[in-house]
KOLVOBA-148926 format. One line per field, with one value per residue: residue in three letters; x, y, z of N, C-alpha, C in turn. Coordinates in pm, whole numbers, plus 50000, padded with zeros to 5 digits. Layout:
BEGIN
rest <- ALA:...
nc1 <- X:...
nc2 <- Y:...
nc3 <- Z:...
cac1 <- X:...
cac2 <- Y:...
cac3 <- Z:...
cc1 <- X:...
cc2 <- Y:...
cc3 <- Z:...
REM end
This chain:
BEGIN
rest <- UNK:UNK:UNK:UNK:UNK:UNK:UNK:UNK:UNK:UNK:UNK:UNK:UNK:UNK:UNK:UNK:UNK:UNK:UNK:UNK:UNK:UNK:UNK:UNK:UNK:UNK:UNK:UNK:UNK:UNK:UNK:UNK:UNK:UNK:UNK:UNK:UNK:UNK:UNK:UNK:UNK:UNK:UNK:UNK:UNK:UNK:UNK:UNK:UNK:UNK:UNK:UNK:UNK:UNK:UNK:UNK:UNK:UNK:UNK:UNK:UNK:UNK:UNK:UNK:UNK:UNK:UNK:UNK:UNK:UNK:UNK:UNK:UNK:UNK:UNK:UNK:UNK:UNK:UNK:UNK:UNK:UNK:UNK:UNK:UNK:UNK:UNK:UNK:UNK:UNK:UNK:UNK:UNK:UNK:UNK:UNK:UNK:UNK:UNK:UNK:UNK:UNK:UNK:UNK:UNK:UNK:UNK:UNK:UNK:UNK:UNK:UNK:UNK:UNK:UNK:UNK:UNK:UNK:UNK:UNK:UNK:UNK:UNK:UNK:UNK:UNK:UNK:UNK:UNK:UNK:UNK:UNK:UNK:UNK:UNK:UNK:UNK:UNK:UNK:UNK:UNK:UNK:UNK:UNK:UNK:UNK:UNK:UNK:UNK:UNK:UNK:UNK:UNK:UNK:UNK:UNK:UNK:UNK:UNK:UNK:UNK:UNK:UNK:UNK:UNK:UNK:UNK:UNK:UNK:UNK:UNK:UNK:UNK:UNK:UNK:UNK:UNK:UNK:UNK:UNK:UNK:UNK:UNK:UNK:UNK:UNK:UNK:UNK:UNK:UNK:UNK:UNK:UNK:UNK:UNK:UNK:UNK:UNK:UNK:UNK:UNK:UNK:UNK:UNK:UNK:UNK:UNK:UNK:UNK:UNK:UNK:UNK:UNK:UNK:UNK:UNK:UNK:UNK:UNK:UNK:UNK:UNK:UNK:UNK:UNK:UNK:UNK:UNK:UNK:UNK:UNK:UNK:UNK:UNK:UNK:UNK:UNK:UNK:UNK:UNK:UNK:UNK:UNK:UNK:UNK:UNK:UNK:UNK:UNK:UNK:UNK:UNK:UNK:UNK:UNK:UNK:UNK:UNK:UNK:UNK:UNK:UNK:UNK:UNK:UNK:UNK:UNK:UNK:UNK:UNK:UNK:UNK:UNK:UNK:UNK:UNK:UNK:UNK:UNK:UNK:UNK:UNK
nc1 <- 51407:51118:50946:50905:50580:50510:50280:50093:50152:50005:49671:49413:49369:49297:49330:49403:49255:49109:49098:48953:49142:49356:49542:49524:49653:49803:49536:49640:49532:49712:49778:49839:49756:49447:49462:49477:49210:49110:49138:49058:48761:48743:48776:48588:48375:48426:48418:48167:48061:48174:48040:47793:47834:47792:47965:48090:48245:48160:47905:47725:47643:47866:48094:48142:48259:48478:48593:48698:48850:49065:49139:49246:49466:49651:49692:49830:49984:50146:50308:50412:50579:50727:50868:51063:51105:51238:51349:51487:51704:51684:51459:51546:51732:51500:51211:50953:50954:50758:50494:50501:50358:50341:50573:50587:50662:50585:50522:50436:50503:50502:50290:50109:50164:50021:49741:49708:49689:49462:49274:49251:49112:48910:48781:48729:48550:48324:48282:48385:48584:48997:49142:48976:48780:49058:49140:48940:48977:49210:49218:49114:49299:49475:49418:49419:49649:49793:49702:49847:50077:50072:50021:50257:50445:50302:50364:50643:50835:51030:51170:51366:51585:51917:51924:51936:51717:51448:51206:51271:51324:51361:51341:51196:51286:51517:51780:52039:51959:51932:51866:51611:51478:51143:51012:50782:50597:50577:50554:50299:50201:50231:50170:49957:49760:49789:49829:49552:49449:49501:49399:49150:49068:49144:49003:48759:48572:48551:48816:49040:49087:49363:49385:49417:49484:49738:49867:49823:50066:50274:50280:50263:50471:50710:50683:50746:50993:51106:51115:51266:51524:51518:51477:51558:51765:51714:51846:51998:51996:52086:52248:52224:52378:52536:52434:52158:51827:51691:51374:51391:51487:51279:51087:51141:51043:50803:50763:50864:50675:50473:50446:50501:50272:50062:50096:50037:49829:49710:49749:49649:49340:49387:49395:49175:48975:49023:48984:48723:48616:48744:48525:48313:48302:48249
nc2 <- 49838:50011:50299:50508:50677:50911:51043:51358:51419:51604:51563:51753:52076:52314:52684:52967:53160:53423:53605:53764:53959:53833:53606:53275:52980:52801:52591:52231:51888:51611:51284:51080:51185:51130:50850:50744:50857:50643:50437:50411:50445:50165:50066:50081:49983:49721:49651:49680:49497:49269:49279:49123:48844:48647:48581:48875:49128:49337:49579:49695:49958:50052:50036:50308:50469:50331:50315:50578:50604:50413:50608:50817:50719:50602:50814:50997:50815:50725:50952:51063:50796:50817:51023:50901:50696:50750:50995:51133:51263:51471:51578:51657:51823:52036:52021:52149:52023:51749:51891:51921:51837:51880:51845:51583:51218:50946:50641:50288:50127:50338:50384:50158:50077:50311:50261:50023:50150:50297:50107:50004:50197:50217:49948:49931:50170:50007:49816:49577:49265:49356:49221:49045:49273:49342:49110:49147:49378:49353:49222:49438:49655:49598:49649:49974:49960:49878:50048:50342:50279:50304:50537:50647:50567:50703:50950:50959:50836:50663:50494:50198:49991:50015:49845:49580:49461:49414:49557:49775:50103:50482:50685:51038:51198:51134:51184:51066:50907:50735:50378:50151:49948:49929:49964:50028:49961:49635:49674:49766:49522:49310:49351:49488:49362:49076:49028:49103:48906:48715:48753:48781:48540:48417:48471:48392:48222:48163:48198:48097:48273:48590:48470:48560:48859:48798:48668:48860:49048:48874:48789:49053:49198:48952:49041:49259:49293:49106:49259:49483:49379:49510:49754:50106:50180:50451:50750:50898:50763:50479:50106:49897:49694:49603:49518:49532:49700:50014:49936:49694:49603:49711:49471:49275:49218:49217:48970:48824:48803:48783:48495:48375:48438:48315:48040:48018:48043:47872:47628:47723:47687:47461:47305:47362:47285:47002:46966:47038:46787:46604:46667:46639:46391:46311
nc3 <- 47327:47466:47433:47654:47729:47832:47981:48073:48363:48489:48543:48525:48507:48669:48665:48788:49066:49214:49552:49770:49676:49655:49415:49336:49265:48961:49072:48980:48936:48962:48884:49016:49262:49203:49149:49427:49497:49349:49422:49701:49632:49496:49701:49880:49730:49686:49999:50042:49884:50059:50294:50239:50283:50509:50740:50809:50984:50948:50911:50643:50640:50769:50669:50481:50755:50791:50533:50541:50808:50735:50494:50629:50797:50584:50441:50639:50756:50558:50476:50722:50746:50519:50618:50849:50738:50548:50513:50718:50822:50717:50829:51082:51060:50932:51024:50998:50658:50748:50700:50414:50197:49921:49798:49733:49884:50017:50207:50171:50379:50628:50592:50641:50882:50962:50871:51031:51272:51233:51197:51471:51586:51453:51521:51800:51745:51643:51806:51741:51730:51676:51481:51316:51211:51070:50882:50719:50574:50484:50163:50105:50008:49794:49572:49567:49611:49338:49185:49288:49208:48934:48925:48988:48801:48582:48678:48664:48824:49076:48961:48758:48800:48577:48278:47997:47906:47678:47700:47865:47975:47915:48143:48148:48377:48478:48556:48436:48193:48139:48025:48188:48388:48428:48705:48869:48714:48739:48996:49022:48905:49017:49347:49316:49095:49115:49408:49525:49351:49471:49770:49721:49650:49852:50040:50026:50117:50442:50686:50946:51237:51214:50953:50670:50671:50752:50530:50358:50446:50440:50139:50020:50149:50015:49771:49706:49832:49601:49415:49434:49400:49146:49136:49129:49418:49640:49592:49803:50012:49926:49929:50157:50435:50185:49979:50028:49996:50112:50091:50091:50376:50484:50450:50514:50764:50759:50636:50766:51046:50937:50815:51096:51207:51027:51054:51296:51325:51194:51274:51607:51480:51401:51635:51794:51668:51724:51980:52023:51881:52052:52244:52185:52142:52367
cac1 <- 51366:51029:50938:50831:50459:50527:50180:50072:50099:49863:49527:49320:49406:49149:49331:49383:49104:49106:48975:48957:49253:49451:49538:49520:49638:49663:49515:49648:49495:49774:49661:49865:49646:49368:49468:49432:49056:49016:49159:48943:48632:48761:48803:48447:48302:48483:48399:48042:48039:48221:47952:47702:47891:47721:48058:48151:48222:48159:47795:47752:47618:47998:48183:48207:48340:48632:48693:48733:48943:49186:49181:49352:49587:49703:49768:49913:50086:50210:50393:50500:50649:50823:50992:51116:51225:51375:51475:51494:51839:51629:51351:51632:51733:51358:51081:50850:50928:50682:50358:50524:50336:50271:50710:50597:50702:50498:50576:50416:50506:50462:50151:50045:50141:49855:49600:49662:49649:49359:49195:49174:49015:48755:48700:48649:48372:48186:48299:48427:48754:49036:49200:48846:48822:49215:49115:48776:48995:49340:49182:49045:49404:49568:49344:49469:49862:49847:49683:49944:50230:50028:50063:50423:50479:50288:50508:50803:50937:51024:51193:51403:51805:51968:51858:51923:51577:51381:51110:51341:51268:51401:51201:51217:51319:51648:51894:52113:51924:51945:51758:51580:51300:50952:50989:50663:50466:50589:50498:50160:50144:50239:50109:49784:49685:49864:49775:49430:49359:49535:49378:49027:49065:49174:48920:48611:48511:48580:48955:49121:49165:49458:49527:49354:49589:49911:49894:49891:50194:50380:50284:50322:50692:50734:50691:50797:51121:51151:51075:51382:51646:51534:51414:51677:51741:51670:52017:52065:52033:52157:52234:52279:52455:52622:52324:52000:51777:51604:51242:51413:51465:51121:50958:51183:50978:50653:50791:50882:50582:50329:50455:50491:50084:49983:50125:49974:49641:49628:49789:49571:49259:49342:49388:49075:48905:49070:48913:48582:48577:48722:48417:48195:48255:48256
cac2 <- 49938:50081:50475:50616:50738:51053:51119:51443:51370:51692:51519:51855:52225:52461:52790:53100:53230:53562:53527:53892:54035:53742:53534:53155:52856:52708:52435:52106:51791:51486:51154:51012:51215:51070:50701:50757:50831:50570:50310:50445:50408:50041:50001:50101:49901:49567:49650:49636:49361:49152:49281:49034:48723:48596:48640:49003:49209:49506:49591:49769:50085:50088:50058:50419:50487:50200:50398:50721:50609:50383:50691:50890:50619:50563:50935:51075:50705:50709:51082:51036:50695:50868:51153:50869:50598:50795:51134:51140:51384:51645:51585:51700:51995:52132:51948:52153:51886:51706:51936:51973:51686:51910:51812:51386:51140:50855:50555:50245:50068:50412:50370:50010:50133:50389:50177:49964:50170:50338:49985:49975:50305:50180:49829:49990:50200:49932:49712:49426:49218:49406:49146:49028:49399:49355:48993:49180:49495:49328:49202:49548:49703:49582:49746:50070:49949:49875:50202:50379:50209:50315:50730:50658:50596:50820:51050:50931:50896:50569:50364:50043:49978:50021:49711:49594:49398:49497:49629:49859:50269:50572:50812:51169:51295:51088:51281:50967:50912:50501:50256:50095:49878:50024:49850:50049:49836:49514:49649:49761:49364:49176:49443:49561:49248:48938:49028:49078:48787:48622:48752:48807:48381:48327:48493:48372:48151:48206:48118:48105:48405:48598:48461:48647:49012:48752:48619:49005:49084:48753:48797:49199:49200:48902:49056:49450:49263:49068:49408:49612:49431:49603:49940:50179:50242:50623:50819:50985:50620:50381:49983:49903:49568:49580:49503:49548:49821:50005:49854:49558:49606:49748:49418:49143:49205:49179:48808:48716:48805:48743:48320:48332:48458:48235:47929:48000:48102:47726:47526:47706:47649:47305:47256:47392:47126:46835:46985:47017:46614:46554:46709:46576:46228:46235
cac3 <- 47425:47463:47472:47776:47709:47859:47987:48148:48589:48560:48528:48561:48588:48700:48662:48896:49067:49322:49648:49901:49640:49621:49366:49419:49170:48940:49077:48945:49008:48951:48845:49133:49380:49125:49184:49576:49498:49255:49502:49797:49594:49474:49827:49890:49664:49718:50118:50038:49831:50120:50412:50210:50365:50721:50849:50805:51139:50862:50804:50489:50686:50842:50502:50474:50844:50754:50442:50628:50907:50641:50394:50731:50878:50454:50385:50757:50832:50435:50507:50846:50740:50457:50631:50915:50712:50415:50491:50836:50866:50635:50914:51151:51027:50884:51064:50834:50604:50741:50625:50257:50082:49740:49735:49708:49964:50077:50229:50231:50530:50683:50537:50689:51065:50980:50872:51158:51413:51217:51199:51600:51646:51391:51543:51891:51765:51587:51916:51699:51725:51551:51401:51225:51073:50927:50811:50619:50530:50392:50038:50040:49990:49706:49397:49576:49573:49211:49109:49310:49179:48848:48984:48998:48658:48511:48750:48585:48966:49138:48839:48841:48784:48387:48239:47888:47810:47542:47744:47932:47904:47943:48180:48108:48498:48505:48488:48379:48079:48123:48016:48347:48430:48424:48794:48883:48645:48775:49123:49011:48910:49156:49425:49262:49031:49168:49565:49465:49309:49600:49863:49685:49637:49950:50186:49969:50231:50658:50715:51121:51245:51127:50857:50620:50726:50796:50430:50278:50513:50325:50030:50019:50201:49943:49628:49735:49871:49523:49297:49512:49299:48997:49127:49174:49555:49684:49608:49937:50050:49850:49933:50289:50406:50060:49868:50025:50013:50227:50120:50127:50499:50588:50390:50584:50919:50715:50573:50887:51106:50842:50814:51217:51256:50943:51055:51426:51312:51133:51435:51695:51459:51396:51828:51826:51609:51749:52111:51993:51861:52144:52357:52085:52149:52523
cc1 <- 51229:50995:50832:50725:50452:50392:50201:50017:50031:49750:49469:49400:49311:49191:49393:49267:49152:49016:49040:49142:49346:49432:49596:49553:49783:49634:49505:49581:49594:49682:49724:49742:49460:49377:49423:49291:49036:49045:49083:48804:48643:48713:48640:48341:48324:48405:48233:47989:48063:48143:47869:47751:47850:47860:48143:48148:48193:48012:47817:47729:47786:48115:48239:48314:48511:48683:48746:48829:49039:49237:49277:49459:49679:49754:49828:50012:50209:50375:50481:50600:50785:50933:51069:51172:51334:51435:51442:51573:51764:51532:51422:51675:51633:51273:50939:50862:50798:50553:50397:50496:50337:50467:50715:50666:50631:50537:50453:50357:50474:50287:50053:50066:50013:49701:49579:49618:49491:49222:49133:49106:48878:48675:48636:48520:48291:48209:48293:48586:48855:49100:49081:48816:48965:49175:49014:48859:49124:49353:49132:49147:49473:49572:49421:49642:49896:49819:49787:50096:50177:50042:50172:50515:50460:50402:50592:50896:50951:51078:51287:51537:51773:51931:51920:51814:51509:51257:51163:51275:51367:51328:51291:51316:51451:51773:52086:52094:51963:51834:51703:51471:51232:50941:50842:50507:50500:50559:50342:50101:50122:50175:49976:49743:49658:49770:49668:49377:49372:49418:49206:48994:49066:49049:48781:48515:48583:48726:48956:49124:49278:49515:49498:49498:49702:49904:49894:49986:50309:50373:50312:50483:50777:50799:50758:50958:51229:51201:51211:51464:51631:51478:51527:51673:51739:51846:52076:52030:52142:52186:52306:52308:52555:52507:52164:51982:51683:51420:51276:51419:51368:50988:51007:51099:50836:50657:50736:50732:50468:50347:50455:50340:49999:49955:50076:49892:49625:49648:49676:49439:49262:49342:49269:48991:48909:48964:48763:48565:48582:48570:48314:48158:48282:48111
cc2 <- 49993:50212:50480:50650:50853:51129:51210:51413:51455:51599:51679:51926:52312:52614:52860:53128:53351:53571:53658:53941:53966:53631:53383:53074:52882:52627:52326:52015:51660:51373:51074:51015:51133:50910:50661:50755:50730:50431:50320:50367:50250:49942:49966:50005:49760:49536:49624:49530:49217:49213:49195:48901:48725:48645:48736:49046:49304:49496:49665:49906:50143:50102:50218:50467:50402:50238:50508:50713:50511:50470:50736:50816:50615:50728:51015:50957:50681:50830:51034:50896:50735:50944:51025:50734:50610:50896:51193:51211:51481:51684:51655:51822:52060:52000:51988:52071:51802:51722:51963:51839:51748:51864:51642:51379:51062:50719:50442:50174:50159:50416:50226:50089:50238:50302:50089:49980:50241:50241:49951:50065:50223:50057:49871:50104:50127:49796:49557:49378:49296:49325:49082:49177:49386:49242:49058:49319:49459:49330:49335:49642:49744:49658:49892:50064:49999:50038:50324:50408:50303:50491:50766:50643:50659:50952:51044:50907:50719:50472:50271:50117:49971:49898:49708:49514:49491:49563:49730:50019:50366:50690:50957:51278:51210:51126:51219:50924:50762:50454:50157:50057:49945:49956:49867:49965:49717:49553:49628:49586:49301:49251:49442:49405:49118:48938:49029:48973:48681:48585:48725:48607:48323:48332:48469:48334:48153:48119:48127:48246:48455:48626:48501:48779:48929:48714:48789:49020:48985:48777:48965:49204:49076:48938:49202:49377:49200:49176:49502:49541:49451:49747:49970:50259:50407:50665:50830:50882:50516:50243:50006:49721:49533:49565:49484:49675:49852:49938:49696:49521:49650:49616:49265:49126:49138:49070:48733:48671:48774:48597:48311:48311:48342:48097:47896:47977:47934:47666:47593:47716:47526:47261:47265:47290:47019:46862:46981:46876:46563:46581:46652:46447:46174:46145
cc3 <- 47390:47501:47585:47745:47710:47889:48067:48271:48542:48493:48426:48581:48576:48674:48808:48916:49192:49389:49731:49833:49637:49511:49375:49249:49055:49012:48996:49013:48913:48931:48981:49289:49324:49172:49325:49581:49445:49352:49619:49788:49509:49632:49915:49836:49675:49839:50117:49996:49970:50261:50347:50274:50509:50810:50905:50897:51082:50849:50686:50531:50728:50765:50523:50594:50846:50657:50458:50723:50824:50575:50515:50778:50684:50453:50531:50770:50731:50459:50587:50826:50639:50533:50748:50898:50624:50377:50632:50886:50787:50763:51014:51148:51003:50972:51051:50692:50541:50647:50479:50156:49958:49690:49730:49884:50031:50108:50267:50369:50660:50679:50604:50813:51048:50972:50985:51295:51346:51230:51380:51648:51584:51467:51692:51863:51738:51692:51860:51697:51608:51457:51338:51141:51009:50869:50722:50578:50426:50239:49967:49949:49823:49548:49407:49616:49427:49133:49158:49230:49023:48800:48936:48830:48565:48563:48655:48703:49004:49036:48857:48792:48622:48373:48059:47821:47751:47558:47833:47874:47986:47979:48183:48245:48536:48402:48392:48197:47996:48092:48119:48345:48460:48577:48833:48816:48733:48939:49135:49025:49022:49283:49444:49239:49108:49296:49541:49436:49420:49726:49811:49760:49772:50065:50119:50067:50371:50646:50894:51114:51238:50989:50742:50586:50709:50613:50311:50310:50421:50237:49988:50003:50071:49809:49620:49778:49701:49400:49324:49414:49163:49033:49222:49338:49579:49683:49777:50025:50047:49896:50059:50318:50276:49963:49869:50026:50113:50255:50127:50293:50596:50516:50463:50691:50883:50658:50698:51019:51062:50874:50963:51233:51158:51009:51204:51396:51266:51279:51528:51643:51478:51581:51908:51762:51650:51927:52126:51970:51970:52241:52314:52127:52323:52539
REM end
């Protein structure tokens, strides 16, 4: 078994300060809320790097506006996805809830429906195809998964099933006081690292349209679907069908629809090639 680290989530604390007779703080600053910036400005920097390619719909002037309208679709689509895929009867009774992010809850997949719809506001202002901004934004993603996933462990929040391998731990906020996969690391990996290198590799050079965005969706829902049977499902959940979980059931759609769009995007490139020879050699 390996010990827990036990770092301090507070990053930063600034204190109390008194503002017109009131006193305000402390203000903490989390490393989780920390990781969110540091994946932003990953995101930033990657995004610029990949406007140098002839075939970017991104100039580099537009980078920032694409990090501004992802940062909003990632942290309102993240929330809102939380309170309505995983505590949706609390949402029912309090629907202040919602505005109580300093109590956690972020979701994901709540989190992708934001960016996407945040992705078509953006492509209509810079009046480019939206599915060419998600193909030039997907690879941008993943640095800010893994550092996430990276939040979460420092947290001590989000950990896997009892385990008896020898890298197993015991985090400090379980009130069980089991030994359980660090699953958060192994998401960070395969999430953060893995997807990354994937996608980085894959979109080096101009693919079909698509398939770019459809090959995060597979490979995402892939590995977040593989990671659920060692991370301990949400209590006031728990295993649905008998033994899935619920990210297991918000990562099947993103399998399925990702290999449908991939496997188009090639077929109606390649239909498109064979049409051109043909025209070629009239």
């Amino acid at each position: 078994m390996l010990k827990y680290p036990e770092i301090d989530p507070v990053a930063l604390s600034l204190g109390s300060f008194e503002l017109f007779g009131k006193v305000f703080g402390p203000i903490n600053i989390h490393w989780y809320g920390l990781m969110y910036l540091f994946g932003f400005a990953a995101a930033w920097l990657l995004g610029t790097m990949r406007t140098k390619k002839p075939y970017s719909p991104v100039t580099k002037a537009q980078v920032e506006d694409l990090i501004f309208f992802g940062a909003m679709g990632v942290v309102i689509g993240a929330r809102i996805g939380y309170i309505f895929f995983y505590n949706f009867s609390a949402f029912l009774d309090n629907p202040g809830i919602l505005f109580r992010v300093w109590e956690g809850g972020m979701s994901f997949h709540g989190g992708l429906i934001g960016v996407i719809i945040a992705m078509i506001m953006f492509s209509r202002k810079i009046k480019r195809p939206f599915i060419d901004v998600m193909d030039f934004t997907a690879p941008l993603v993943p640095i800010g998964l893994g550092l996430g996933r990276l939040g979460n462990f420092i947290g001590g929040e989000l950990w896997g099933r009892e385990t008896d391998v020898s890298w197993g731990m015991v985090f400090p906020k379980d009130v069980d006081q089991l030994v359980r996969h660090p699953s958060q690391l192994y998401q960070a990996f395969f999430e953060g690292l893995v997807l990354f290198i994937i996608l980085f590799w894959f979109s080096r050079k101009p693919r079909p349209r698509y398939a770019v965005a459809s090959l995060f969706l597979i490979c995402y829902g892939c590995f977040r679907f593989g990671v659920e049977f060692v991370r301990q499902p949400d209590a006031h959940i728990g295993y649905q069908f008998g033994w899935m979980t619920r990210g297991q059931i918000l990562s099947l759609p993103m399998i399925i629809i990702g290999l449908i769009i991939f496997f188009a995007a090639y077929r109606f490139a390649s239909g498109n090639a064979k049409t051109e020879t043909v025209e070629a050699t009239k």
